[in-house]
Backbone bond lengths (Angstrom), bond angles and torsions (degrees), N, CA, C in turn:
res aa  C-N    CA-C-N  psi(-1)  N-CA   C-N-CA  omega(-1)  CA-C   N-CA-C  phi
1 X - - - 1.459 - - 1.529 109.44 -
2 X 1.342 105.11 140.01 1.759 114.54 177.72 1.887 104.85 -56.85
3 X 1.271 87.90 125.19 1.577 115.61 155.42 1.756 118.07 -88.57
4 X 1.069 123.87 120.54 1.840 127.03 161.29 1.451 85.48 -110.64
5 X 1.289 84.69 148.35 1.865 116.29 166.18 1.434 106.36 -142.46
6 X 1.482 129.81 91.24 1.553 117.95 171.48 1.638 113.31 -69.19
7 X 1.104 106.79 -14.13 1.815 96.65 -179.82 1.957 104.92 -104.07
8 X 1.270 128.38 64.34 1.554 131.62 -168.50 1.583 91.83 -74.04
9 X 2.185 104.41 -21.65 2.030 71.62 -138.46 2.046 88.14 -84.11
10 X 1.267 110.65 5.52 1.609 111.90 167.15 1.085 122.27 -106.11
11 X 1.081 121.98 -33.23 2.066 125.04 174.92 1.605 103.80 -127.37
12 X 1.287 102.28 136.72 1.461 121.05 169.23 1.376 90.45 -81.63
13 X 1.584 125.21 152.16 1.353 142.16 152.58 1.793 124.05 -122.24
14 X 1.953 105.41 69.47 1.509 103.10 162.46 1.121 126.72 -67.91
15 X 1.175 129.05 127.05 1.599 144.45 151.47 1.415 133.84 -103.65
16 X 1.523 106.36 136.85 1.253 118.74 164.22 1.247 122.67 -147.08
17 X 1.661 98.97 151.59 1.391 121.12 -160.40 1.583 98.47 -101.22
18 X 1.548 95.53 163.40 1.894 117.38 172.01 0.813 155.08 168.11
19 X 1.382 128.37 127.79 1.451 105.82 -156.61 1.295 123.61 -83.74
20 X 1.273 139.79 134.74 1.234 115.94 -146.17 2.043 109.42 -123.25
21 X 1.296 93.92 6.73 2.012 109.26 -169.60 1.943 98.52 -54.92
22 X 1.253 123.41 -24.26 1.673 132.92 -169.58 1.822 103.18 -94.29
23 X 1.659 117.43 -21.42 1.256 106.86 172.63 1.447 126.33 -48.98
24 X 1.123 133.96 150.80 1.855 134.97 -168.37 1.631 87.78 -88.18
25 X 1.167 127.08 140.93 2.067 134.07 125.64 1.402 116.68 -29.21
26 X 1.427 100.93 -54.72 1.801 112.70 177.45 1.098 117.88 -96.11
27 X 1.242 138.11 87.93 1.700 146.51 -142.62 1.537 107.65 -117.29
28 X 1.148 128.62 69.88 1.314 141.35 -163.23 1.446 97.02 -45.16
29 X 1.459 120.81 -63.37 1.453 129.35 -140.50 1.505 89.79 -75.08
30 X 1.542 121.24 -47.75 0.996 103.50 175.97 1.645 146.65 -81.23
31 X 1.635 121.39 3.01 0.878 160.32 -136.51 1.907 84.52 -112.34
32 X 1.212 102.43 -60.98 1.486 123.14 175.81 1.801 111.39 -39.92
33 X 1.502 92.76 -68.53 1.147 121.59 171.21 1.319 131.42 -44.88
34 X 1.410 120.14 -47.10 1.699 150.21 161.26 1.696 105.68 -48.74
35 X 1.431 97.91 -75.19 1.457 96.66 -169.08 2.008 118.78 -64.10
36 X 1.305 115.95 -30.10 1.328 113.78 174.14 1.362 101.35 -57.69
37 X 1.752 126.06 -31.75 1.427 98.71 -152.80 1.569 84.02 -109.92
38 X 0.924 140.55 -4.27 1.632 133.88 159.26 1.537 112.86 -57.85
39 X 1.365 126.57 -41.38 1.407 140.37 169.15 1.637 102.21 -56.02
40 X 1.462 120.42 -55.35 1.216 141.58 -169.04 1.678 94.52 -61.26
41 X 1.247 115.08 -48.07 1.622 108.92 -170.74 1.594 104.39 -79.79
42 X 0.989 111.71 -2.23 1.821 114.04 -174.17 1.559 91.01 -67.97
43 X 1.310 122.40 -72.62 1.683 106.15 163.54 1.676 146.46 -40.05
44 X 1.221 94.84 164.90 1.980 96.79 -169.71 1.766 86.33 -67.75
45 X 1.403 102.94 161.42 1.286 118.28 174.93 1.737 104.52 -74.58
46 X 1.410 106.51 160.48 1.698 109.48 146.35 0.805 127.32 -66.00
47 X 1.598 108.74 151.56 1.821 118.21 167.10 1.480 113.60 -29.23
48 X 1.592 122.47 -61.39 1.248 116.46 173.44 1.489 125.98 -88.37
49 X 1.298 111.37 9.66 1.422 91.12 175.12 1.791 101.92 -100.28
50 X 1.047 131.92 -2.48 1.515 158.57 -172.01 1.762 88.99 -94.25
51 X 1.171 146.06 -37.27 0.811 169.76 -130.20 1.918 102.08 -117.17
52 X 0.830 101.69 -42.67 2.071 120.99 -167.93 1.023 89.81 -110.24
53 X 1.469 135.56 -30.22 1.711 138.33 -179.27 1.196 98.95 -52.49
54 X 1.820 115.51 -69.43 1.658 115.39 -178.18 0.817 115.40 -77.91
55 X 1.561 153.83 8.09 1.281 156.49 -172.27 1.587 88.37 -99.20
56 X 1.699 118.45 -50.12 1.750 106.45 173.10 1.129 124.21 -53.75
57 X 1.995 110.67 -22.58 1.937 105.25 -167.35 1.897 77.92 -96.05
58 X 1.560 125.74 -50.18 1.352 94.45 -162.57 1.538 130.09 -58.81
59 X 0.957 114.74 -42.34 1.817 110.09 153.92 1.424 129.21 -15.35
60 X 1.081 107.43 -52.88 1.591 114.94 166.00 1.820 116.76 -65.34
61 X 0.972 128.06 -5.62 1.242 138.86 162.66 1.483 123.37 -56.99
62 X 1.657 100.04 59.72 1.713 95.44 -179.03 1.264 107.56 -128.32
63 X 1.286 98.28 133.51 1.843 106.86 174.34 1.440 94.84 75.65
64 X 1.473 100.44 -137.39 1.591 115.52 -170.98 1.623 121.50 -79.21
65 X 1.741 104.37 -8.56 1.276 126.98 -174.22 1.980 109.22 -53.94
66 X 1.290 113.18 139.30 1.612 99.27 178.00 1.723 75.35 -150.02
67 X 1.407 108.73 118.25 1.459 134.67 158.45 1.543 108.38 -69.17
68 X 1.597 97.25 70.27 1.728 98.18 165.24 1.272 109.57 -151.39
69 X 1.527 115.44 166.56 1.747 119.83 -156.99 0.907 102.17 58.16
70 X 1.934 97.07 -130.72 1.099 101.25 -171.74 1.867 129.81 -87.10
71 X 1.753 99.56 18.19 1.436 83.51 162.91 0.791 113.18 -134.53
72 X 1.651 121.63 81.01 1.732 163.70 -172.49 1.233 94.53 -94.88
73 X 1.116 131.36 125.02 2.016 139.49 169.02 2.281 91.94 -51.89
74 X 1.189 91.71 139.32 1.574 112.10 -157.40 1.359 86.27 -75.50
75 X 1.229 151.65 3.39 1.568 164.75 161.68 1.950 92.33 -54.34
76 X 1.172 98.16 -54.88 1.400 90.84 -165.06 1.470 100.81 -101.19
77 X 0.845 129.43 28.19 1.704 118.74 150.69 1.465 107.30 -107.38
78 X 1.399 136.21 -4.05 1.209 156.35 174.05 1.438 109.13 -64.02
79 X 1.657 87.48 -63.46 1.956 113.37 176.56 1.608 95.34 -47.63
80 X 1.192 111.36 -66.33 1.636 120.01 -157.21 1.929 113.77 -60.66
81 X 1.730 95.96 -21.25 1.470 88.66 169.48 1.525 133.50 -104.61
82 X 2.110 91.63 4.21 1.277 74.16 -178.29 1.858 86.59 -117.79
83 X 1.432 112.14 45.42 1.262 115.18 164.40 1.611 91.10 -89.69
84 X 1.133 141.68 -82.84 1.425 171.35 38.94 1.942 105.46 110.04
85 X 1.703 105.65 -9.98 1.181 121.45 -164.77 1.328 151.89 17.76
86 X 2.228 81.62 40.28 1.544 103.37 161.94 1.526 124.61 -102.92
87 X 1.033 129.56 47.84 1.471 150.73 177.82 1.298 109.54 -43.39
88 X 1.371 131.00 87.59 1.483 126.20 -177.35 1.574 116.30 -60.01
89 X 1.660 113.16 143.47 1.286 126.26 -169.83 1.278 86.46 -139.11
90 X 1.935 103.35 117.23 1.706 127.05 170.16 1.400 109.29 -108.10
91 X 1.275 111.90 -74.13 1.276 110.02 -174.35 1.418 115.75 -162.02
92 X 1.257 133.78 155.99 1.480 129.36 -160.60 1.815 121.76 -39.99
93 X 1.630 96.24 -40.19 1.465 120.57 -171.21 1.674 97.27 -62.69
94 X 1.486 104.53 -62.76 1.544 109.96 -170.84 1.407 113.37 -74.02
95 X 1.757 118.81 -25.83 1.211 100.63 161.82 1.645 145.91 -61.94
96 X 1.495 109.16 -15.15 0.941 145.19 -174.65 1.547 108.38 -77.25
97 X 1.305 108.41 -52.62 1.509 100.38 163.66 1.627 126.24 -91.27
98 X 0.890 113.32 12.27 1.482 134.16 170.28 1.396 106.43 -74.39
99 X 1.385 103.43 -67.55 1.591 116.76 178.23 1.680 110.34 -66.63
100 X 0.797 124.20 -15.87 1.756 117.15 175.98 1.543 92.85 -100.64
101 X 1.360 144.20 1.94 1.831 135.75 -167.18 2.086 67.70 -108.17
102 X 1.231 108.99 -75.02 1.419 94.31 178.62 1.532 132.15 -48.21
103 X 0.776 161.50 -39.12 1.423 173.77 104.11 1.529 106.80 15.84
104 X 1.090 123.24 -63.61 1.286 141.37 178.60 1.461 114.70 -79.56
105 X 1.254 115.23 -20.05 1.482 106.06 -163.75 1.976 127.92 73.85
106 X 1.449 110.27 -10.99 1.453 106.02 179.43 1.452 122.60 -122.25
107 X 0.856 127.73 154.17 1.427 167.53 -151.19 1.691 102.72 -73.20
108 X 1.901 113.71 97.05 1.426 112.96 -177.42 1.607 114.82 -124.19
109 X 1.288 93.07 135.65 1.638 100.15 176.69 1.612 99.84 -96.95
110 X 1.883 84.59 147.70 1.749 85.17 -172.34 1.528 101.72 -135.38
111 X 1.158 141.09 121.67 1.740 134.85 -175.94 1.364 93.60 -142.61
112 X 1.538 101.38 160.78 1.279 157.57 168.98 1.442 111.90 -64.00
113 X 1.575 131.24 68.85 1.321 107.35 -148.14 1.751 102.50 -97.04
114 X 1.385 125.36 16.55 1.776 133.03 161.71 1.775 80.34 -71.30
115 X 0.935 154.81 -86.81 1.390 159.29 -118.57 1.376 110.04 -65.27
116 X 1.390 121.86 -26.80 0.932 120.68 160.06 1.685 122.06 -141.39
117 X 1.032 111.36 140.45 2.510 118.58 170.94 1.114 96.00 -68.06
118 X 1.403 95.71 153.54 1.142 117.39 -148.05 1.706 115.67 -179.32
119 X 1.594 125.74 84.34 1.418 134.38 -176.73 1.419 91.62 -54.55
120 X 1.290 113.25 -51.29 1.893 117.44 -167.09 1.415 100.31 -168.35
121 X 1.512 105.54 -179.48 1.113 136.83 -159.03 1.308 119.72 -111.75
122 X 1.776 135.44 101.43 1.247 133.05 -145.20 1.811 95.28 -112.67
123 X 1.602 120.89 125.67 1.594 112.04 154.62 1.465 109.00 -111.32
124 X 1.333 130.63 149.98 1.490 138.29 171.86 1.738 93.81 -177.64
125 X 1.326 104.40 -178.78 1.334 116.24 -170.71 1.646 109.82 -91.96
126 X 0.694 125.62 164.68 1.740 124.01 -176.63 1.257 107.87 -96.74
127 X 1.527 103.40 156.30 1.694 116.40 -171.73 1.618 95.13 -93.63
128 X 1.145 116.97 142.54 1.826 132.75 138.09 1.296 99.74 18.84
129 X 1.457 104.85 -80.21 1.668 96.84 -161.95 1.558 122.82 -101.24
130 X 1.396 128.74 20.47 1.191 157.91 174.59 1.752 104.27 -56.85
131 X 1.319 127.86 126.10 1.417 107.65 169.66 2.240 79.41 -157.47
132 X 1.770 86.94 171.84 1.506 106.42 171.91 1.139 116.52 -134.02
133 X 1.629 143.61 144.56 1.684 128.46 138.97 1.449 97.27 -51.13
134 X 1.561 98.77 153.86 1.415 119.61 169.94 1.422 111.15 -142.32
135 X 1.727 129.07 2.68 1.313 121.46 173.24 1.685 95.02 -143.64
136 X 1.110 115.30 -165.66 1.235 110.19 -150.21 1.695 86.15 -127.19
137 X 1.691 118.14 15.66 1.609 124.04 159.08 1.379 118.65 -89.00
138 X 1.821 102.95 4.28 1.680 109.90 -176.67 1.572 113.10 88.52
139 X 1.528 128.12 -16.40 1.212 139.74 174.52 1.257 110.09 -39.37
140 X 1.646 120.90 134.03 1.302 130.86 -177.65 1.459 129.71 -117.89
141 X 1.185 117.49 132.05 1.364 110.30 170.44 1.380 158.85 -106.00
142 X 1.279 126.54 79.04 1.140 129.61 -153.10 1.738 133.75 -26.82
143 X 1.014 128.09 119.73 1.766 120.81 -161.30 1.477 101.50 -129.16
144 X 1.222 112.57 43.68 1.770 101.47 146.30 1.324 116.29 -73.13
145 X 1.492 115.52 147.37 1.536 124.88 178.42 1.547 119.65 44.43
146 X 1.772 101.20 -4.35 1.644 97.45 170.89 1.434 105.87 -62.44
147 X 1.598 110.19 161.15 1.237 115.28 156.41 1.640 130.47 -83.44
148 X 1.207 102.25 112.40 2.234 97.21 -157.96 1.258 105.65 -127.11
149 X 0.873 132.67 149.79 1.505 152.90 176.70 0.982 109.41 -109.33
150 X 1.895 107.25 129.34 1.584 111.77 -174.48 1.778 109.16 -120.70
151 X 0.714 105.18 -178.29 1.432 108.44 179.39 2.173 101.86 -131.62
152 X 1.193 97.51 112.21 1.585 126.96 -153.96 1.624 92.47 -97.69
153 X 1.392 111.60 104.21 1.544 118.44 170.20 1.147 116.06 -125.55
154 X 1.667 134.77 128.38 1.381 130.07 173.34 1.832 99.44 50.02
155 X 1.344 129.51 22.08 1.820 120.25 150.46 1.535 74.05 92.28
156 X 1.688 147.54 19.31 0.976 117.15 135.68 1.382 129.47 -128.99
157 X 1.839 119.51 143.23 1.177 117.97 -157.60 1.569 131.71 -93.79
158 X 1.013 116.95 147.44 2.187 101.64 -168.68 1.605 82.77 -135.71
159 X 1.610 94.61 118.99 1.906 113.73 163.34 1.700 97.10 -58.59
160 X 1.659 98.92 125.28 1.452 87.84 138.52 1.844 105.53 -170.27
161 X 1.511 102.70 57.36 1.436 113.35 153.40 1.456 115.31 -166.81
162 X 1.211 104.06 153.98 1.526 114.13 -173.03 1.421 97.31 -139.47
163 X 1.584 113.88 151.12 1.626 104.46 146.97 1.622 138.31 -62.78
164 X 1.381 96.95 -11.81 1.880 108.78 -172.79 1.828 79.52 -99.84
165 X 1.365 139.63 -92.03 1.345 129.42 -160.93 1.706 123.70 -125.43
166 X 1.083 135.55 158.28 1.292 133.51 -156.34 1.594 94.37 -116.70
167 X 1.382 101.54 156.11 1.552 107.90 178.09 1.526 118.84 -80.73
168 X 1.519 119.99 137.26 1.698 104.94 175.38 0.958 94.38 -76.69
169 X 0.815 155.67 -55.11 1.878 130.22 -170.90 1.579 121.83 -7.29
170 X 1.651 98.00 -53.03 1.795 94.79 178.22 1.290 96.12 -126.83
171 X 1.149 138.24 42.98 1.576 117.64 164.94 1.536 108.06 -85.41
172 X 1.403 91.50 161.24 2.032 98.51 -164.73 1.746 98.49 -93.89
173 X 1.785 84.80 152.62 1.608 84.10 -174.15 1.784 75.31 -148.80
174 X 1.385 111.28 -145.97 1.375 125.98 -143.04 1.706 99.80 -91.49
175 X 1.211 129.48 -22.01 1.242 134.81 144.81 1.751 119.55 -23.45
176 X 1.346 76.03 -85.15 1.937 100.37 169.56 1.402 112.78 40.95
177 X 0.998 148.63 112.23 1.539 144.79 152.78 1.385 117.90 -112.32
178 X 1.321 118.89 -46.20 1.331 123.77 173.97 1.421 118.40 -157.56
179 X 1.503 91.44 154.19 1.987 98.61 -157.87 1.385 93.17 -127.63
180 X 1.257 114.75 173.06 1.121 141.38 146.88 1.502 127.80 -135.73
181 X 1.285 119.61 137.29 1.759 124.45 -171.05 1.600 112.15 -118.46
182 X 1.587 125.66 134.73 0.727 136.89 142.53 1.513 151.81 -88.76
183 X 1.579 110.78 102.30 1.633 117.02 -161.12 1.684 89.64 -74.93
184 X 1.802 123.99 128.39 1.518 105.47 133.79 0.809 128.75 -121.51
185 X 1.410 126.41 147.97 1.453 140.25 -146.54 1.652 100.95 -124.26
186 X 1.472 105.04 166.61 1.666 103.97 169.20 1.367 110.22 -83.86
187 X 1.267 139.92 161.66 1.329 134.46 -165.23 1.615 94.28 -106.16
188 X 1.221 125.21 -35.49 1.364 132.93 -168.03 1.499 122.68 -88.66
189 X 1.818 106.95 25.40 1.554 125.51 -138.52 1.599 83.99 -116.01
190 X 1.116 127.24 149.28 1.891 126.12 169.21 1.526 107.62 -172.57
191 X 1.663 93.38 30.15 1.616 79.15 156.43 1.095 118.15 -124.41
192 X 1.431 125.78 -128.26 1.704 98.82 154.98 1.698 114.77 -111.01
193 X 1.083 102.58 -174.06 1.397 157.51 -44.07 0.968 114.13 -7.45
194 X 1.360 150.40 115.68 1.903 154.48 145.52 1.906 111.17 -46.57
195 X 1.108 101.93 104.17 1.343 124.87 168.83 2.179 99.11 -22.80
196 X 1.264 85.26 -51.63 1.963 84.09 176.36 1.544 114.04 -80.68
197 X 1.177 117.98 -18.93 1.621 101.78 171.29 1.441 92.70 -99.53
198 X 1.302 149.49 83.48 1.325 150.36 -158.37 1.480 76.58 -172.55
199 X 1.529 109.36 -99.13 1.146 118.78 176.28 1.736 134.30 -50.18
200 X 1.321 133.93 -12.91 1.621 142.67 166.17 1.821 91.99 -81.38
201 X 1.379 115.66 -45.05 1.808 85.00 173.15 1.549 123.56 -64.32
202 X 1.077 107.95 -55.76 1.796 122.44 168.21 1.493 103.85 -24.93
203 X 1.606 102.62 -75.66 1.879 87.51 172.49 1.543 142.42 -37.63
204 X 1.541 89.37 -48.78 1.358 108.28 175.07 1.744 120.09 -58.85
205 X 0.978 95.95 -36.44 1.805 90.51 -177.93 1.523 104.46 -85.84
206 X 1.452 125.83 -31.04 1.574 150.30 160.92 1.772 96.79 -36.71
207 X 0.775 118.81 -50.28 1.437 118.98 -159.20 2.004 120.18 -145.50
208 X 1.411 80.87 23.06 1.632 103.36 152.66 1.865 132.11 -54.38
C-alpha cells in the first residue's frame, strides 16, 4: 500500500509489512538477539551512536514541536529502560520492534493494519486541533506539528501513529494477523545505521 511523506527532506519514512499468525511465542533467534543487545545497552552509548540519538529527536523539530520529556521519540525511553533493566516484554510482534527501536536507536510505529481501511498511508505534521487515545485509560495525545501518520480513506484521514505514541485504535494485541511498521529516520543522516539495513533486519526476524 502507498506511503506519502510530505516532510522527506527531514524524516525518512521506511516501512514494512507482515503477516505475522506463523511467528513462534518462543523466538530463539530473537531472544538471542534481545538479550546481547540489552547487555549492550547497559553501557554509555558511542560518540556516534549518541550522535544519531539527537539527529532521531532533532528531526522531529517542526514548527512549534520541541522533542522533549515526554515528547522524546519512544526510541529513547526504550534506551532508558533497558539502561535501568526494565525493558518491557509484550509479545513476539512488539518485541521485535522494540529490539530494532533499541538496536538502532530510532523511533518505530507499529499497528494493526485489519483494524483499520485504509486507500493509503498519510505522514505530515498535525493540525492544532488533531489529538489520539493511546492507552486504553482514554489518555490523549496532542499532535500539533507532530509528525503522525494517518490512515487516508475515501479523502478522509484518522491519526494513528506518532514517533512519541501510537493510537489504541490499531495497536496489535493477541488477535494480530497483520501489521505494518514505521521506521523514522533523519533524512540528512549518511552514516550508519543505513535506513536499509534498519529495515532488511526487521524483515528478517518478521519473516524468519
Amino acid at each position: 500500500m502507498a506511503v506519502e511523506n510530505i516532510v522527506s527532506e527531514r524524516i525518512k519514512i521506511g516501512t514494512v509489512t507482515a503477516n505475522i499468525e506463523a511467528l513462534p511465542d518462543n523466538y530463539s533467534l530473537l531472544e538471542k538477539k534481545l538479550n546481547l543487545m540489552l547487555s549492550q545497552r547497559k553501557e554509555e552509548l558511542s560518540e556516534q551512536e549518541n550522535a544519531f540519538r539527537k539527529a532521531c529527536r532533532d528531526m522531529m523539530r517542526i514548527g512549534s514541536y520541541k522533542p522533549t520529556g515526554r515528547g522524546k521519540p519512544a526510541s529513547e525511553y526504550l534506551l532508558k529502560t533497558a539502561f535501568e533493566g526494565n525493558f518491557p516484554r509484550i509479545n513476539t510482534v512488539v518485541d521485535i520492534n522494540n529490539y530494532i527501536s533499541l538496536k538502532y536507536l530510532v523511533p518505530i510505529s507499529l499497528w494493526d493494519t485489519d483494524k483499520i481501511h485504509a486507500d493509503f498511508w498519510h505522514f505530515r505534521p498535525g493540525h492544532k486541533e488533531e489529538q489520539f487515545i493511546f492507552n486504553t485509560s482514554g489518555q490523549t495525545i496532542k499532535l500539533h506539528d507532530l509528525i503522525t501518520g494517518f490512515a487516508v480513506k475515501n479523502g478522509e484521514e484518522t491519526p494513528i501513529v506518532t514517533p512519541i505514541k501510537d493510537c489504541q485504535l490499531t495497536k496489535t494485541d493477541s488477535t494480530t494477523s497483520n501489521i505494518m511498521a514505521a521506521v523514522y529516520y533523519p533524512a540528512h543522516w549518511s552514516d550508519n545505521p543505513k535506513l536499509e539495513d534498519i529495515l532488511d533486519e526487521f524483515n528478517e526476524l518478521l519473516t524468519h
